[in-house]
C-alpha positions in Angstrom: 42.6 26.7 -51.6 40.0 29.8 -52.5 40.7 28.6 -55.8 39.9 25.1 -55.9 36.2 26.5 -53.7 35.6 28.8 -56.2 35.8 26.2 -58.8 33.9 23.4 -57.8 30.5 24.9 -57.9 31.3 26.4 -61.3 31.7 22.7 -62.4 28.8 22.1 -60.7 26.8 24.1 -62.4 28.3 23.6 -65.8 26.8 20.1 -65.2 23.8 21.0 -63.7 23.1 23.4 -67.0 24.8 20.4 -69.3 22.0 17.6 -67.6 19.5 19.9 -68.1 19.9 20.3 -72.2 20.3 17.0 -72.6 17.0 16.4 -70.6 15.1 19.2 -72.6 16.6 17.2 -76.1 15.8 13.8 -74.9 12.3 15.7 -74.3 12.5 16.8 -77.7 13.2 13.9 -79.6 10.6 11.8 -77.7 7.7 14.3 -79.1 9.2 14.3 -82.6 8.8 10.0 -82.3 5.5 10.8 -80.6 4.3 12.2 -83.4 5.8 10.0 -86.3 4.2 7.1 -84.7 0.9 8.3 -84.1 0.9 9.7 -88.0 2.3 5.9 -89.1 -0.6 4.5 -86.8 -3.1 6.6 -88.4 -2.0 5.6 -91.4 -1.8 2.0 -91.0 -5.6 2.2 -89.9 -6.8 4.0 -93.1 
């Protein structure tokens, strides 16, 4: 019974630290588009 206690925050966690890189890459890749679509709008209006 400790056992299963001491392993369900652990999992927890994991996911909670799992959620959170996957937040910070879907950050990521929205800046990286950001950018290529403002450079392909500037270029479109030259």
């Amino acid at each position: 019974m400790d056992r299963s206690l001491g392993v369900i925050p652990r999992s927890i966690d994991e996911s909670k630290s799992q959620s959170f890189r996957i937040a910070k890459t879907i950050l990521k890749v929205h800046k990286e588009v950001q950018v290529i679509v403002l450079n392909l709008l500037q270029f479109t209006n030259l």
